[in-house]
Every structure is written in structure tokens, then in C-alpha cells.
C-alpha positions as CSV (number, residue, x, y, z in Angstrom):
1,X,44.0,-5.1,-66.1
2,X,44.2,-1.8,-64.6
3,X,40.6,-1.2,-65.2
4,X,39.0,-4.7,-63.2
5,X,41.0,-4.2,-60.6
6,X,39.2,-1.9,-57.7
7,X,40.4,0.4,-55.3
8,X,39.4,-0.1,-51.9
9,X,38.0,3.6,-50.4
10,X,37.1,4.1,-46.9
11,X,35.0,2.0,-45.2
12,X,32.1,4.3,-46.0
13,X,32.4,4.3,-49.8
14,X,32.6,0.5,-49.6
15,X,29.4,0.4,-47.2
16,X,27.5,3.0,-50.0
17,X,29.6,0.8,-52.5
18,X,27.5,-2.4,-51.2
19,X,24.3,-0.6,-50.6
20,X,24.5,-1.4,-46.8
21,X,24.2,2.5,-45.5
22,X,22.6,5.3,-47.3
23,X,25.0,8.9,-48.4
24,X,22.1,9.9,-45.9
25,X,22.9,8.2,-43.0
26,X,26.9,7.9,-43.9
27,X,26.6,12.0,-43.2
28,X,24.7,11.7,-40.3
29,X,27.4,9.2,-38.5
30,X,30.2,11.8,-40.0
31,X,28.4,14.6,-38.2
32,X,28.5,12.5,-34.8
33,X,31.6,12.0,-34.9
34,X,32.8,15.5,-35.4
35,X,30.7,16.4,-32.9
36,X,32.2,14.4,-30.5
37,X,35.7,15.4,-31.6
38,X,34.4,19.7,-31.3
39,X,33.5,18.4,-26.9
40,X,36.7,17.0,-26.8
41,X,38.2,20.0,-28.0
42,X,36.3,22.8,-26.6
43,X,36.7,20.4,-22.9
44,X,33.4,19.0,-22.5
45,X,33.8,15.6,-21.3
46,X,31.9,13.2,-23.4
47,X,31.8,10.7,-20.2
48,X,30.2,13.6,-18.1
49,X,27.4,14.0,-20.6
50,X,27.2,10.0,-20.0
51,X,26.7,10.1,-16.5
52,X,24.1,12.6,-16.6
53,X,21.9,10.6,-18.8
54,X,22.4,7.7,-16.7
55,X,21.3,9.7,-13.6
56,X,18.5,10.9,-15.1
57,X,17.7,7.6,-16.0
58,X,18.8,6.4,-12.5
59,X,16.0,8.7,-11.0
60,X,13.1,8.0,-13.8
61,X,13.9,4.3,-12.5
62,X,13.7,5.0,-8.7
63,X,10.4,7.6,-9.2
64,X,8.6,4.7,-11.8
65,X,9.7,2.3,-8.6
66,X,8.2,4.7,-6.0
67,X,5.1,4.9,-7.8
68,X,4.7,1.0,-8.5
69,X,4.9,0.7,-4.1
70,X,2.3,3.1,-3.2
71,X,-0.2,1.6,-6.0
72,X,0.4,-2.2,-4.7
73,X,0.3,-0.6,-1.1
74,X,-2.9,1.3,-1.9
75,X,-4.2,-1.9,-3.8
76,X,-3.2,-4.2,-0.8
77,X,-5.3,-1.6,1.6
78,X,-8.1,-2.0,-0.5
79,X,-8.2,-5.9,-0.3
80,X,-7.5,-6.0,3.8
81,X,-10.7,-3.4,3.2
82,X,-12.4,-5.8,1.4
83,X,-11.5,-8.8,3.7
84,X,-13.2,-6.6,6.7
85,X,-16.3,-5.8,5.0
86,X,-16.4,-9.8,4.4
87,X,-16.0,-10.9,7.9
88,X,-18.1,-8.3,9.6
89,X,-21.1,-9.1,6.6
90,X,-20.8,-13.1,7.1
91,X,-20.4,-13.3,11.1
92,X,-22.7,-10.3,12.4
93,X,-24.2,-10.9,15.5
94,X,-26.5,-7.6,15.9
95,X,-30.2,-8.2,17.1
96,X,-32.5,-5.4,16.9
97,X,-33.3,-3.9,19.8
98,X,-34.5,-1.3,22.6
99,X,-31.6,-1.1,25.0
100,X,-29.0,1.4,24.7
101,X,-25.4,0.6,24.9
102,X,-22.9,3.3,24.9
103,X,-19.4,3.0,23.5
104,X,-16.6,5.6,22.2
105,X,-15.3,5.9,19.1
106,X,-12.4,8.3,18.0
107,X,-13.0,10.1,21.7
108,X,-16.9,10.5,21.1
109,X,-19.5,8.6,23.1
110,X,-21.5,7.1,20.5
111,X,-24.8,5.0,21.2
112,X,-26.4,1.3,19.4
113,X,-29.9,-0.1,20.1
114,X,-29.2,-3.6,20.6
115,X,-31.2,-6.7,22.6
116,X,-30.7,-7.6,26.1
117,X,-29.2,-11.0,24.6
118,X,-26.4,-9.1,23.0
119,X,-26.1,-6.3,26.0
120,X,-24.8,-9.6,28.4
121,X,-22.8,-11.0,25.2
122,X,-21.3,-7.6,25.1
123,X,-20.8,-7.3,28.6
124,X,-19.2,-10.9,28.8
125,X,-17.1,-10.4,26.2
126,X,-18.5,-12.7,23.4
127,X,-19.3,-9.9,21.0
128,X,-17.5,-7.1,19.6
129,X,-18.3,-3.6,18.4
130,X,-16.8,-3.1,15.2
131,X,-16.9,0.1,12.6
132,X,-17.5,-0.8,8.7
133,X,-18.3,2.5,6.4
134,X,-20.0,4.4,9.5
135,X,-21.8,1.7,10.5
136,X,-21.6,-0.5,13.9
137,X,-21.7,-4.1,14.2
138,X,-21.9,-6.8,16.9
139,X,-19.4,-9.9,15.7
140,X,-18.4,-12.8,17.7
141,X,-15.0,-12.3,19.9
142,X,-13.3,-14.6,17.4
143,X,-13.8,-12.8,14.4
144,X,-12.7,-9.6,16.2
145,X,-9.5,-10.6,17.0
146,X,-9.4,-11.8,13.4
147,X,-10.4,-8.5,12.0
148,X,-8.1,-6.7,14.6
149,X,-5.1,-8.1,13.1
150,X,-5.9,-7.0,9.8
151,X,-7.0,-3.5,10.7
152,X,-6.9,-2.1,13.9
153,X,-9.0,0.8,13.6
154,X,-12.2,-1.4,12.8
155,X,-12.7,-2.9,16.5
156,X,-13.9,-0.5,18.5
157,X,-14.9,-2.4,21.7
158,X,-13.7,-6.1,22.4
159,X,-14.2,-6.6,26.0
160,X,-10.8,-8.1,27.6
161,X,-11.6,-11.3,29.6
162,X,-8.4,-11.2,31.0
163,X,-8.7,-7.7,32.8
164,X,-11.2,-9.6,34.7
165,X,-9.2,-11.6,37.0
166,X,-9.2,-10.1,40.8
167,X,-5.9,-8.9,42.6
168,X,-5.3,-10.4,45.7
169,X,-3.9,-7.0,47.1
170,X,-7.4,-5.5,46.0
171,X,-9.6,-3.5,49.0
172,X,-12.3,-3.7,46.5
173,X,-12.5,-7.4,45.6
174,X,-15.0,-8.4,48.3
175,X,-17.7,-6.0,46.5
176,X,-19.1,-7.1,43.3
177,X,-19.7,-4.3,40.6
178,X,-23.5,-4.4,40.1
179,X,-24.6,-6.1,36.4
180,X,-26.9,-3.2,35.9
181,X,-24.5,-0.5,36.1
182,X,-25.5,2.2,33.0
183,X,-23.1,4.9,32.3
């Protein structure tokens, strides 16, 4: 009876015993283990080796995070961009022309041709002078304001009506600028 009765090993043999883990792979956890055992002798914290692991992790994480912002943030530019280009190509308001009409743009007096319809718009305030890829524009007062909220830097000249109401305390208010005044 001796014989059918088994002896129960460690819980490797019995693993290698029921063909659940390889004499490979029993070594290989062995060899862990006495690793582990040689840091805890020799004073290397096991722990500490932890935590750096999970720092560097921590920082892959926060650089992969980074990375992921400025490429939506550089993908959101490109749509405002897009929306810009939209506007200023459905509502353009520019009429070829022979009179000059002098603006600035980035500290530099720049120069359009435009019609004597669009010089008064201009100087009334219903049309704009907006920038698109080096190019100029004329858009309706409406659509600048529109296109001013979503990027600044593309309205170069929007004319405000509201600068035109006259102080009381004014010397000046009794003489009229002339409409005809070219600078």
C-alpha cells in the first residue's frame, strides 16, 4: 500500500508533477526569488526599486499627456484657421478698383486698390480690412467681429462707430473733418 500512496513535494514538484509549469519556468521563478532575497540582504530596498519604476512611469504618462495637448491645441488652431479662410472666402466684399486706401499692418503702412463704393463703406465703418495667407480683404463689419473673436490677428482695420460720437467739452466739435482727407 506503500507504493499507491504519494508523497506530496513542494508545490513546485506538484505544479511539474501536473504539467502546469515547465522545470524551465519553475527555475526562472526560483532565480526571482533569490534575487529578491540577495537586495534584501545586501540593503537594497525592493520598494525603492518599485517607486522608481512607477516614477518613471509617472513621467512617461505626464510627457505622452503633454504631447496629446499641444497636438489637439495645434489641431484646434488649424480648424479656427480653417473657419477664417471660410468666412473671409464666403462674405468678401472687395471691388476692384483705382483708389488707394492706406492701412497698417504689424507697424507698416501697407496699401489696397479698392472702388470708391468700398472707400465710403470703409470709411463708415461697414467693411473691414482683414489678412488671410498675405492677402487683404474687404468683409462686412459683421463678419469681422465674427472673425475677430476667433483670431484676433486677422482684422486689421474695423472702423469703430462708437469713437465717433462728439464730446461736449470738445473745442473741435464745431469743425467737421473734411470726407476727402488722404493720408
Amino acid at each position: 500500500m506503500s507504493k499507491n500512496k504519494k508523497t506530496f513535494g513542494s508545490l513546485r514538484d506538484q505544479l511539474k508533477d501536473a504539467g502546469l509549469v515547465t522545470a524551465k519556468q519553475a527555475k526562472k521563478a526560483e532565480r526571482g526569488a533569490l534575487r529578491t532575497e540577495l537586495r534584501i540582504k545586501k540593503g537594497i530596498d525592493v520598494d525603492s526599486v518599485k517607486q522608481e519604476v512607477e516614477a518613471a512611469r509617472t513621467k512617461k504618462i505626464e510627457a505622452d499627456r503633454l504631447r496629446s495637448e499641444q497636438r489637439n491645441q495645434l489641431t484646434q488652431e488649424k480648424a479656427v484657421l480653417a473657419q477664417v479662410k471660410q468666412l473671409i472666402a464666403a462674405h468678401s466684399q472687395r471691388q476692384a478698383g483705382e483708389v488707394a486706401y492706406n492701412f497698417t499692418d504689424q507697424k507698416k503702412v501697407k496699401k489696397i486698390y479698392v472702388s470708391e463704393e468700398n472707400k465710403t463703406q470703409l470709411n463708415q465703418g461697414y467693411l473691414a480690412i482683414v489678412k488671410f495667407d498675405d492677402r487683404y480683404d474687404l468683409v462686412p463689419e459683421v463678419v469681422a467681429r465674427r472673425i475677430q473673436e476667433r483670431h484676433t490677428a486677422s482684422v486689421l482695420y474695423l472702423h469703430d462707430k462708437a469713437s465717433e460720437a462728439v464730446d461736449e467739452d470738445d473745442p473741435y466739435k464745431d469743425y467737421p473733418i473734411p470726407d476727402d482727407l488722404e493720408w
